[in-house]
C-alpha positions as CSV (number, residue, x, y, z in Angstrom):
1,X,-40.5,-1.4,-10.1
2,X,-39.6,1.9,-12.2
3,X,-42.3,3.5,-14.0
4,X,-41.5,2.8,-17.5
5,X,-41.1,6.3,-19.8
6,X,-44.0,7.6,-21.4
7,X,-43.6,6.6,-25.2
8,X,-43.9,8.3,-28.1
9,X,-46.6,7.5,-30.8
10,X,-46.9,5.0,-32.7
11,X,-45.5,4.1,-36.3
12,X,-49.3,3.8,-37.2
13,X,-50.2,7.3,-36.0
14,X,-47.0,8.6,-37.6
15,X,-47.6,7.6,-40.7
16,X,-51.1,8.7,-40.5
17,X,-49.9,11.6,-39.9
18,X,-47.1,12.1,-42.7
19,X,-50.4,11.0,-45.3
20,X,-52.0,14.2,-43.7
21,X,-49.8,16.2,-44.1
22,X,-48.9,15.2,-47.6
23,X,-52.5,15.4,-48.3
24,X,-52.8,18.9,-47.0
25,X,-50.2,19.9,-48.9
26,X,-50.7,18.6,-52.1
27,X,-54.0,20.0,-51.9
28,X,-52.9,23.7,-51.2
29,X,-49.9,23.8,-53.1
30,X,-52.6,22.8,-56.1
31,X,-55.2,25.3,-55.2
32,X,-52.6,28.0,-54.9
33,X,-50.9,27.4,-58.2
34,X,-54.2,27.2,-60.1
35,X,-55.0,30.6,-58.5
36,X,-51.9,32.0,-59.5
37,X,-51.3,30.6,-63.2
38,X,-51.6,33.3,-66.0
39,X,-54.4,32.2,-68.0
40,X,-54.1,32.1,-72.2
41,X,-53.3,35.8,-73.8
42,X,-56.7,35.7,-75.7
43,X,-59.0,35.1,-72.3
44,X,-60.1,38.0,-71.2
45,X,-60.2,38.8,-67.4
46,X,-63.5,39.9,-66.3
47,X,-62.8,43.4,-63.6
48,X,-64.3,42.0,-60.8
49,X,-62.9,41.6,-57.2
50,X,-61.3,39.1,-56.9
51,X,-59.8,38.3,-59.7
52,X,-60.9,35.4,-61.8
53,X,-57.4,32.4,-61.3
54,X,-55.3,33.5,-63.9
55,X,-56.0,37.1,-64.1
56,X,-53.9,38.9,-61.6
57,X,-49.8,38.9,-62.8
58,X,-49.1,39.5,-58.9
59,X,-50.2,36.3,-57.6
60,X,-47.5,34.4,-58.8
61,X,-45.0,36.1,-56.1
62,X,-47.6,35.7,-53.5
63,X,-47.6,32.0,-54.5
64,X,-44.3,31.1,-54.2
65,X,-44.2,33.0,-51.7
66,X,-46.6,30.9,-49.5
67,X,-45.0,27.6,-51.2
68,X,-42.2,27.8,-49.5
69,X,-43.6,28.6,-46.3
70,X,-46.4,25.7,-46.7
71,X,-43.3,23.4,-47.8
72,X,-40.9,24.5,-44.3
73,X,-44.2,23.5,-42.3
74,X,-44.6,20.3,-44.2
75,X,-40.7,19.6,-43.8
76,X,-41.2,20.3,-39.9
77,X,-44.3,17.9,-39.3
78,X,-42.4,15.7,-41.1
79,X,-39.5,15.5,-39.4
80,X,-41.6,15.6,-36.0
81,X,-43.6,12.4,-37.2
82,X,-39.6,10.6,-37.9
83,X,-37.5,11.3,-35.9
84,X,-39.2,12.9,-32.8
85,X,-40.5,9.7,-31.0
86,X,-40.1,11.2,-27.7
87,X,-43.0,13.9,-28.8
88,X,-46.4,12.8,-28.0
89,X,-49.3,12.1,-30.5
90,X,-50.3,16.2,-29.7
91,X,-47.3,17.8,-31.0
92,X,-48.2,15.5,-34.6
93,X,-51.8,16.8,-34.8
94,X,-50.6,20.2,-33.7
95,X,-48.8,20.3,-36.4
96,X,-51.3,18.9,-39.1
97,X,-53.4,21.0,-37.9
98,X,-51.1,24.2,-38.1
99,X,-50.0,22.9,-41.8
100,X,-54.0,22.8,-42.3
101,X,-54.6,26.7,-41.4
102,X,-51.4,27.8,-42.9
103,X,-53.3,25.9,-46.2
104,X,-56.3,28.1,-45.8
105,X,-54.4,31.5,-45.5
106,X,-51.7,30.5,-48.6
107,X,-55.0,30.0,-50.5
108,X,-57.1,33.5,-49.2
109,X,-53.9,35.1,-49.4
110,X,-53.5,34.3,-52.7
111,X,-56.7,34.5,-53.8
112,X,-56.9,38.3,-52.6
113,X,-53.6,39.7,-53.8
């Protein structure tokens, strides 16, 4: 008998996978933006460091800025979870995990610009 060919994960852990990443995402693109929105004319901005959300005009780059970098990760983990079935269950938490730090810096990025 031939040894059979290591498989790739399964649908389950795939689709685990794509909910954690979607999760992750959601949750930084959110965090980001509220960070980043201008607030109302009228509120005043405190001068403290960091800013307040809302009170610093150059976070907005630095937002979409890291969106688009957060979204290419997403689209990549994605992709891996699809159509990469030859890629073991590692490469799938590698990249949550990866999306998951590049989350954290978007958002202290952000936060400190």
């Amino acid at each position: 008998m031939e040894p059979s060919a290591p498989t790739g994960p399964s649908r389950t852990a795939a689709a685990w996978v794509v909910v954690a990443a979607s999760l992750i995402l959601l949750w930084s693109l959110v965090a980001t933006w509220l960070l980043a929105i201008p607030v109302a004319a009228q509120a005043a901005c405190p001068a403290i460091y960091p800013a307040p959300p809302g009170c610093s005009p150059a976070r907005v780059p630095a937002a979409a800025l890291w969106s688009a970098i957060l979204i290419a990760a997403y689209s990549t983990v994605i992709i891996l979870a699809v159509k990469a079935r030859h890629r073991g269950l590692g490469a799938l938490i590698g990249g949550v995990v990866l999306l998951a730090a590049l989350a954290f810096a978007a958002h202290r990025v952000t936060l400190y610009v």
